[in-house]
Backbone as a ProteinNet text record, in pm:
[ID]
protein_1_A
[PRIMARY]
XXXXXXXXXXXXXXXXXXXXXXXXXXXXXXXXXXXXXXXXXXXXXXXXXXXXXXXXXXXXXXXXXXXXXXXXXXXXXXXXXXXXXXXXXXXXXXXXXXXXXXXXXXXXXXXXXXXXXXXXXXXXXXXXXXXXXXXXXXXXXXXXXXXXXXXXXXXXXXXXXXXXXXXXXXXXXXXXXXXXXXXXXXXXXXXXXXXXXXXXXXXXXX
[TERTIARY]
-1243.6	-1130.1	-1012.6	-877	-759.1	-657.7	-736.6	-647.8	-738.5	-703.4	-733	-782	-891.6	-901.9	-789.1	-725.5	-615.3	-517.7	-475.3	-397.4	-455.2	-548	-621.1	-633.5	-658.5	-656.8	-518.2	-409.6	-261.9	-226.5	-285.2	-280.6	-360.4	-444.8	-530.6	-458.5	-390.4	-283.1	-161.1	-128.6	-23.3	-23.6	-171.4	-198.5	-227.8	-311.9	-321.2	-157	-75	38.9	78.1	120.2	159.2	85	-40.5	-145	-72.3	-26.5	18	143.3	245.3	357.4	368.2	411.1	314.8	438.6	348.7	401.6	330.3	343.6	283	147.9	100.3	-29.4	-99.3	-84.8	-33.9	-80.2	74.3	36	-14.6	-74	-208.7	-316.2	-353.7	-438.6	-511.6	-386.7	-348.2	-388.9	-353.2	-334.3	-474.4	-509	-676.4	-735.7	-748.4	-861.7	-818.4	-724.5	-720.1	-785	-734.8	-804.1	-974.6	-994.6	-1128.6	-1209.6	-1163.7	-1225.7	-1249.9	-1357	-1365.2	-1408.2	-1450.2	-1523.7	-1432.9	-1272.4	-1195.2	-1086.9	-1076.6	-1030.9	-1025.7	-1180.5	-1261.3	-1214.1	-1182.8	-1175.7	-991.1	-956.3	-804.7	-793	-859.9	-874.1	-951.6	-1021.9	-1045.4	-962.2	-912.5	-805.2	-692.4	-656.6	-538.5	-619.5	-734.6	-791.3	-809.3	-909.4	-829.7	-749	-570.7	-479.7	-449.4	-463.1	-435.4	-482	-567.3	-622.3	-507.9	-391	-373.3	-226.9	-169.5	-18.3	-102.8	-183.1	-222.2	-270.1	-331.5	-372.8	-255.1	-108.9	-15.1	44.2	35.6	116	36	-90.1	-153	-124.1	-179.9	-147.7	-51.3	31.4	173.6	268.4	270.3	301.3	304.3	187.7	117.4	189.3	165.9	253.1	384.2	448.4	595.1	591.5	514	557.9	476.2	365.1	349.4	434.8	530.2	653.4	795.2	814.1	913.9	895.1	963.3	897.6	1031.5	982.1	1054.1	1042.6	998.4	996.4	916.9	798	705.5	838.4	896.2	1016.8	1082	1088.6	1194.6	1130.9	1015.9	944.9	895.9	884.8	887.6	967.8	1051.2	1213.2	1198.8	1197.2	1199.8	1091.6	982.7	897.1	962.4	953.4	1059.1	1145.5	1270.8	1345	1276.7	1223.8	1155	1053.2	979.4	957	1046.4	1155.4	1211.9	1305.3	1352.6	1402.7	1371	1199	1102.7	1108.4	1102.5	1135.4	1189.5	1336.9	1441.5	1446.8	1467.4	1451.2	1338.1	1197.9	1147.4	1176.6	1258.2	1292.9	1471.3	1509.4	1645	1623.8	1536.6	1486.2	1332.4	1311.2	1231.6	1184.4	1296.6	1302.6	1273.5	1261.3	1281.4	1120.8	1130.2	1028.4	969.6	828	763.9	808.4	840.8	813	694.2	633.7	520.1	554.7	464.8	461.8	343.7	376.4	294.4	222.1	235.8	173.8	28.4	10.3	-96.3	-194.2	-162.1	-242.3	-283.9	-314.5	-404.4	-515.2	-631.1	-747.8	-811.8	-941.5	-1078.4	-1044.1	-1189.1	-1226.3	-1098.6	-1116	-1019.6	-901.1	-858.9	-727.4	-657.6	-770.6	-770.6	-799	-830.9	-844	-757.3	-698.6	-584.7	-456.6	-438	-329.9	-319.8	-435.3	-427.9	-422.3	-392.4	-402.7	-246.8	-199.9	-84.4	28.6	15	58.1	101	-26.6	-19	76.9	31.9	125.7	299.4	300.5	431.4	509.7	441.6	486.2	627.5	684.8	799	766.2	682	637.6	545.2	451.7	317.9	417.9	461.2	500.3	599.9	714.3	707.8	612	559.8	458.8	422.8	319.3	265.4	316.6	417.6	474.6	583.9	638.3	734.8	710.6	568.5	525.1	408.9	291	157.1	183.5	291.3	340.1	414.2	401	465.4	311.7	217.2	104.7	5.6	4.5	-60	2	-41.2	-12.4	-78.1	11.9	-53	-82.7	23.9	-39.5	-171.2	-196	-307.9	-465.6	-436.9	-587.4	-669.6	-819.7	-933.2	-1007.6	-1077.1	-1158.9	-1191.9	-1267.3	-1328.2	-1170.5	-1057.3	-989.5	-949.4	-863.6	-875.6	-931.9	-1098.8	-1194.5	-1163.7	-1133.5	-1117.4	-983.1	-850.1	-753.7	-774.4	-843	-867.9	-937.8	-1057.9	-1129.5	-1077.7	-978.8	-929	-853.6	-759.4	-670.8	-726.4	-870.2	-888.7	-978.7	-1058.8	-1097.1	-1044.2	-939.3	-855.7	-778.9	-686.9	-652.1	-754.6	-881.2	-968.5	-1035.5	-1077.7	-1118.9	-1015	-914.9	-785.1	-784.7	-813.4	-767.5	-878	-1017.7	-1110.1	-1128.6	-1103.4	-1115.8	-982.4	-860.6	-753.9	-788.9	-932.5	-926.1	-1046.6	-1099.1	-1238.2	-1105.9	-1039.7	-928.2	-816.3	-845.6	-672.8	-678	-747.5	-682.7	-609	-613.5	-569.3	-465.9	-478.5	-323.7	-232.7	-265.3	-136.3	-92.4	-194.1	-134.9	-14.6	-69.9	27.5	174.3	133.6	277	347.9	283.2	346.8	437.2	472.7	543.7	670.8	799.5	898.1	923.8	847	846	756.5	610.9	469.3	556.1	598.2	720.7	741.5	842.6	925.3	856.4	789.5	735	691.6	540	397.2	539.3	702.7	766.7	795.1	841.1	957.6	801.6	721.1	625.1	571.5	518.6	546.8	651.2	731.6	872	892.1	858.1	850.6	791.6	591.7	533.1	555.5	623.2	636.4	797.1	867.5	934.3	883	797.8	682.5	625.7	592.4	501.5	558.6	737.3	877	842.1	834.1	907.8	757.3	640.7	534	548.1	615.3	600.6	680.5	781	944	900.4	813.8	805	669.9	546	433	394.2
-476.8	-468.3	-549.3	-483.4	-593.6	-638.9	-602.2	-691.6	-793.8	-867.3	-1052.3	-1040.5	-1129	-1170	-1192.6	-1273.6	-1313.2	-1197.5	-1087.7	-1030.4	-915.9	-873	-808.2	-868.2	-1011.6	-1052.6	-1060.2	-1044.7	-1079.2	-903.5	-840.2	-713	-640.7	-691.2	-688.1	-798.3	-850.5	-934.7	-851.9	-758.8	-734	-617.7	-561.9	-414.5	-468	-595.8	-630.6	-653.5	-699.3	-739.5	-577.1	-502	-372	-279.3	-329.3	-297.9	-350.1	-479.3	-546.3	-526.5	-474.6	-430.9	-235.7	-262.6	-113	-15.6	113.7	204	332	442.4	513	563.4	476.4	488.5	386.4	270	211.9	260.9	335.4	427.9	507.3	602.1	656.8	663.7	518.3	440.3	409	318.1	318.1	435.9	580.8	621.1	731.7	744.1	746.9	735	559	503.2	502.8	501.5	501.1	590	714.6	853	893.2	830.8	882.9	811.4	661.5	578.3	588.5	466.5	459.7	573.8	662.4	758.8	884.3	854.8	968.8	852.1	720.1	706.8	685.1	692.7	641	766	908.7	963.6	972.9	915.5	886.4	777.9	699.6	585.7	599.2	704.8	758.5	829.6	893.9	1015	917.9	843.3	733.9	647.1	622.6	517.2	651.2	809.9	889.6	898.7	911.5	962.2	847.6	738.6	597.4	599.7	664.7	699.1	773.7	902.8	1001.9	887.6	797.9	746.5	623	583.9	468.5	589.6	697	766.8	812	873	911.4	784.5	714.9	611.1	544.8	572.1	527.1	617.9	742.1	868.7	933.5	867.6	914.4	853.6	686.3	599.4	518.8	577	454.4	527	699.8	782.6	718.7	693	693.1	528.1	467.5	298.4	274	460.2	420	472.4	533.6	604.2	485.5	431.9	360.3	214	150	17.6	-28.5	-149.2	-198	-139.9	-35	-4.1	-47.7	-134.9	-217.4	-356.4	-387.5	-499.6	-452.8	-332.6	-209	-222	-194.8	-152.7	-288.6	-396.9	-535.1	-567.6	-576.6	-601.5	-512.6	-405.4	-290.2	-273	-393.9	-440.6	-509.9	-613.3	-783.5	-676.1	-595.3	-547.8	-478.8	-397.9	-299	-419	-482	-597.6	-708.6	-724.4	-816.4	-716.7	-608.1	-477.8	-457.2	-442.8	-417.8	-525.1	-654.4	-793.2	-811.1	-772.7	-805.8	-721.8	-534.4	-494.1	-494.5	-550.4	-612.9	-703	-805.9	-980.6	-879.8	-805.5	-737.6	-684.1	-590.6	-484.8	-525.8	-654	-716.5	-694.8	-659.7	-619.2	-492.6	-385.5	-219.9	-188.5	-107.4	-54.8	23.5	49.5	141	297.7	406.9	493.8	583	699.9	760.5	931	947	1092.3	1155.6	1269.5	1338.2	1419.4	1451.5	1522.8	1409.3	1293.8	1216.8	1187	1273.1	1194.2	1313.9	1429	1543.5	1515.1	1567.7	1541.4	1620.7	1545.4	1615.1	1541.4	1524.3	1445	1492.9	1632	1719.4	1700.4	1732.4	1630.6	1549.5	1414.2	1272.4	1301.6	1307.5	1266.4	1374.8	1479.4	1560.1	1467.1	1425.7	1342.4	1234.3	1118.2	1018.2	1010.3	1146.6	1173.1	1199	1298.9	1309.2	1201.1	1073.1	991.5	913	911.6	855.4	885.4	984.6	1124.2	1160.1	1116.8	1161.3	1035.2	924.9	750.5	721.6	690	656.4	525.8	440.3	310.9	299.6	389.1	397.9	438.5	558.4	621.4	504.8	432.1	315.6	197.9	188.6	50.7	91.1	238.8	243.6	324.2	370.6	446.6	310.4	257.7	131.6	21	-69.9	-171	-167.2	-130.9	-117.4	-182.9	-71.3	-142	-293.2	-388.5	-486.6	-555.7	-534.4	-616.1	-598	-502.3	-423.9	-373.8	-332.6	-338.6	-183.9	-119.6	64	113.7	35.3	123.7	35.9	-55.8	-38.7	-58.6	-26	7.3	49	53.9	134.6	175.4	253.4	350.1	230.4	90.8	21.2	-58.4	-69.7	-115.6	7.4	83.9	207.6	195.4	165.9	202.1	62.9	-10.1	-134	-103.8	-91.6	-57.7	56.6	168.8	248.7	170.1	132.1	96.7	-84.3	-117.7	-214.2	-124.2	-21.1	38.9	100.7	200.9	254	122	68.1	-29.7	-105.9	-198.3	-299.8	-204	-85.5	-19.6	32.5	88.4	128.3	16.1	-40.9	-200.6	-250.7	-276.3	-277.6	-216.7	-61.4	27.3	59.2	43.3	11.2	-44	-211.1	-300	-327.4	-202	-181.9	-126.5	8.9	67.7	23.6	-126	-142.8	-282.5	-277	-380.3	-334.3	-197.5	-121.1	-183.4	-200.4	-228.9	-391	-466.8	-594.1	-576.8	-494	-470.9	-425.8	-315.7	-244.1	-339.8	-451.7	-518.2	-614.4	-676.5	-740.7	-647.3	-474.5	-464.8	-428.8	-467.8	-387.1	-535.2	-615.7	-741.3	-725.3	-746.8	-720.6	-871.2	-988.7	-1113.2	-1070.5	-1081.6	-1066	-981.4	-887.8	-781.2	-810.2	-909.8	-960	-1086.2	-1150.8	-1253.8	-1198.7	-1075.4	-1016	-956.8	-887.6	-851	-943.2	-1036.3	-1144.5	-1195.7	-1241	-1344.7	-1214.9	-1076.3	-975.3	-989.9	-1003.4	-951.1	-1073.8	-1236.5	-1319.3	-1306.1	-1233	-1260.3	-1187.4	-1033.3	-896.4	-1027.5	-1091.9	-1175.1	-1267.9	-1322.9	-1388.1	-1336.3	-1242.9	-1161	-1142.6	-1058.8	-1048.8	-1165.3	-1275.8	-1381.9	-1422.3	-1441.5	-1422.7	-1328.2	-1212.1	-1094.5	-1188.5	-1221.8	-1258.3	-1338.6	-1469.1	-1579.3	-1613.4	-1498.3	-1530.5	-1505.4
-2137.2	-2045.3	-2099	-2111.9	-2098.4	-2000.4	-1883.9	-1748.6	-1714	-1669.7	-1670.1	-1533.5	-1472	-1341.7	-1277.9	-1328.3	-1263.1	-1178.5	-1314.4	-1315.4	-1181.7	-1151	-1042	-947.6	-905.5	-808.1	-731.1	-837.8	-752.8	-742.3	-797.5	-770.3	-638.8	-647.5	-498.4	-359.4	-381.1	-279.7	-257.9	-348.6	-346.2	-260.6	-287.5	-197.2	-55.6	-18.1	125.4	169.5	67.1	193.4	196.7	104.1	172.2	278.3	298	359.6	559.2	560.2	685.7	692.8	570.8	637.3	755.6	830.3	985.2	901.8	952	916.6	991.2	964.3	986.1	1029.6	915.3	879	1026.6	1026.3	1185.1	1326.5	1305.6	1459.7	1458	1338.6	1378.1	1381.5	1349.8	1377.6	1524	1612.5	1692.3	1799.9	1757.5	1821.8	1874.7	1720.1	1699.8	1719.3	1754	1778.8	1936.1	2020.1	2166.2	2187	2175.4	2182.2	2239	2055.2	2032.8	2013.5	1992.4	1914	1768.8	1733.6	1556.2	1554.5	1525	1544	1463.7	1592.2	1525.1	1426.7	1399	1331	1194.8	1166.6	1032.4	917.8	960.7	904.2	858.2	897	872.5	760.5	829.8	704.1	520.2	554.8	443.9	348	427.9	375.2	291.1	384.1	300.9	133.5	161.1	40.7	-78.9	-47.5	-106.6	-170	-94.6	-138.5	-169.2	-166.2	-280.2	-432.5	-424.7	-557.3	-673.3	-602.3	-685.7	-728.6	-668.2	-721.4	-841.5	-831.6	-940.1	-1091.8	-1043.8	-1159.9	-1246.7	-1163.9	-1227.6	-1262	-1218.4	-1254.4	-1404.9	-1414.8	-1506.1	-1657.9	-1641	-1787.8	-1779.3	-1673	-1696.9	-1778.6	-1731.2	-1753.5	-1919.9	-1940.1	-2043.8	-2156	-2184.9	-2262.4	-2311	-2177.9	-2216.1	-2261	-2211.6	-2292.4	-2440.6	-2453.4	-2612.9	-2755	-2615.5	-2762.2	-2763.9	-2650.3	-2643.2	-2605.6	-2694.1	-2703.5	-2583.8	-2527.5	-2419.7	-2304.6	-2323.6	-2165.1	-2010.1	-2075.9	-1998.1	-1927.7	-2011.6	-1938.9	-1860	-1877.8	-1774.2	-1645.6	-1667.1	-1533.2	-1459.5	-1552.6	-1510.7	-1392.9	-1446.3	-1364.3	-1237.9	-1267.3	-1164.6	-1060.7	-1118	-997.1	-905.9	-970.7	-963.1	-810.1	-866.9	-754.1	-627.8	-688.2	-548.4	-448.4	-454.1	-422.6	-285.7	-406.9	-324.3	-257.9	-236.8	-175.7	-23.6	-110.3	45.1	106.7	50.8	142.2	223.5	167.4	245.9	392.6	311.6	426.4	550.9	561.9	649.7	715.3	625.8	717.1	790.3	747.8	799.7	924.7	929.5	1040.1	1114.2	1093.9	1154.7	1304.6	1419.4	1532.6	1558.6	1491.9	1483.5	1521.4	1633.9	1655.6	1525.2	1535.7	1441.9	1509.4	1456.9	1431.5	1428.5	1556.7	1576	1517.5	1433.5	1361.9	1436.9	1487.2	1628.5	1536.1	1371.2	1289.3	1248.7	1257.2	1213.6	1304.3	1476.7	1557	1624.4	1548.3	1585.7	1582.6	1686.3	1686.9	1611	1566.4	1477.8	1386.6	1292.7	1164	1021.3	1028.8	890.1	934.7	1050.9	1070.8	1020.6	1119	1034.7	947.4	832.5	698.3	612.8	636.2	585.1	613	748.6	794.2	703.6	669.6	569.8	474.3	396.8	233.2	255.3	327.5	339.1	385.4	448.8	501.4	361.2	267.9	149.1	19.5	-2.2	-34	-37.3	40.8	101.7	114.8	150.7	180	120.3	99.2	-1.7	-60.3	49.9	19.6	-84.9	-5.2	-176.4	-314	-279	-419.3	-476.2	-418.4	-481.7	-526.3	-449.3	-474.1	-649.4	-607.1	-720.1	-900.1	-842.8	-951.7	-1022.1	-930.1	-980.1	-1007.3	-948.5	-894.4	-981.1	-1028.5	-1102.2	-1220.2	-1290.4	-1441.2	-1470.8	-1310.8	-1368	-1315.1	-1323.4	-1287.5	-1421.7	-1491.7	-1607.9	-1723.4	-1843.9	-1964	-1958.7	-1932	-1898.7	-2078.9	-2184.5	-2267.8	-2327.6	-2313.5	-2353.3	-2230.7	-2114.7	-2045.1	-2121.1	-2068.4	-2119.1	-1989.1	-2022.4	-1937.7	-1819.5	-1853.8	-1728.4	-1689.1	-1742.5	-1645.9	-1515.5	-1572.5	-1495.3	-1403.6	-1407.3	-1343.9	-1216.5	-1289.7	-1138.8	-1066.7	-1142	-1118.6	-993.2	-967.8	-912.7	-833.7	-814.5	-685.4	-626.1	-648.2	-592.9	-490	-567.1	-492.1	-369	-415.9	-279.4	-207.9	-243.1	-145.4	-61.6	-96.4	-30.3	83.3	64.8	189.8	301.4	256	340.5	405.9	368.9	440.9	544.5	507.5	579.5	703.8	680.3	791.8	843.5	818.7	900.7	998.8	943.9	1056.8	1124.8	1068.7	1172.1	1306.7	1278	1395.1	1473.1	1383.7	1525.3	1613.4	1560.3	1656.5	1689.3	1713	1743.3	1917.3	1991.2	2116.1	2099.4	2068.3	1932	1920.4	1784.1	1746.8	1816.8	1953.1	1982.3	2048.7	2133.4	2180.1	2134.6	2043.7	1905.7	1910.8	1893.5	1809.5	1987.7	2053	2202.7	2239.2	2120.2	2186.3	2056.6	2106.4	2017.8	1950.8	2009.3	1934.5	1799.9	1855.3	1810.7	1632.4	1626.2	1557	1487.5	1535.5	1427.3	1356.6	1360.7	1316.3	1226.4	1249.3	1118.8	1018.5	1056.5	973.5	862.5	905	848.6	747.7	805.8	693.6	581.2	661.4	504.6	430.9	461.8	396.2	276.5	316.2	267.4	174.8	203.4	134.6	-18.7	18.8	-80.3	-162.3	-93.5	-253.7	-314.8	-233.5	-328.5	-415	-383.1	-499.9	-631.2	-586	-668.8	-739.6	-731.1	-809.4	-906.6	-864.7	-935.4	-1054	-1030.8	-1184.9	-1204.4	-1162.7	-1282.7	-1360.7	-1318.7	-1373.1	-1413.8	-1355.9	-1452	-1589.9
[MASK]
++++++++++++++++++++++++++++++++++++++++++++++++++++++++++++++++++++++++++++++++++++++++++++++++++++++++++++++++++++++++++++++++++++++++++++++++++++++++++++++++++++++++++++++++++++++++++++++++++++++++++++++

């Protein structure tokens, strides 16, 4: 392998905080588990750790190509962590107060549903497809992976969100309560938002 403990563990931090900044994925959680319980939400949560899988893969043999013909381009995408990062920061500690947003397409009932809904939630994210198309290459050295980094690279990714959104929906009566307070809000916003320029400043300067 040539990614470092290190370098995975702040990569696996980096997916829990995007994991606690709410979104979508959230309220239909939320809305799931009121419903139907774990039952109908487990299969949502799958669908997302899934479709977590397909932005780290492109981002991986897509990626690695273009930084083995052009030299510098790993600093490119460095930086361009570094920003998107402290981007997402800001705008969390900005819009800190803003209600979440409910998509009436994620909170259809039945299992294929849920779990069509969570691939697509993923899919479609603007957040993932940044995180991982912009954000991966400043944690990793894409051109030179091998088969077993890959191989962790991938199951950090789907593990850490599904775990996440698991024990999102055996505590969704919890959380809604949490997000049903416009204090409660702004606080889990602002300390993500903190935490995603923390992270920023870790690539810059590790």
């Amino acid at each position: 392998m040539t990614i470092t403990p290190e370098g995975l563990l702040l990569y696996a931090g980096a997916l829990v905080i995007l994991f606690l900044t709410p979104g979508p994925v959230w309220v239909a959680l939320i809305a799931r588990g009121l419903s139907g319980g774990f039952a109908a939400a487990w299969p949502l949560a799958v669908g997302v750790a899934l479709g977590d899988l397909g932005w780290p893969l492109a981002a991986i043999f897509g990626l690695s190509w273009v930084t083995s013909h052009y030299a510098g381009f790993m600093d490119v995408l460095r930086w361009a962590a570094v920003g998107i990062f402290v981007v997402m920061g800001y705008g969390l500690i900005r819009n800190a107060g803003k209600p979440i947003g409910a998509d009436s397409r994620l909170t259809r009932p039945g299992r294929l549903a849920g779990f069509s809904a969570g691939m697509a939630a993923v899919l479609a994210n603007p957040k993932a497809i940044l995180f991982y198309m912009g954000v991966l290459p400043g944690f990793f050295d894409l051109s030179r992976v091998t088969g077993w980094d890959i191989a962790a690279i991938l199951g950090v990714s789907m593990i850490i969100p599904m775990t996440g959104n698991l024990i999102f929906a055996l505590m969704v009566d919890r959380v809604r309560a949490l997000l049903s307070t416009p204090a409660a809000l702004r606080r889990l916003n602002r300390v993500a938002g903190c935490l995603l320029i923390m992270v920023a400043v870790v690539i810059a300067f590790g």
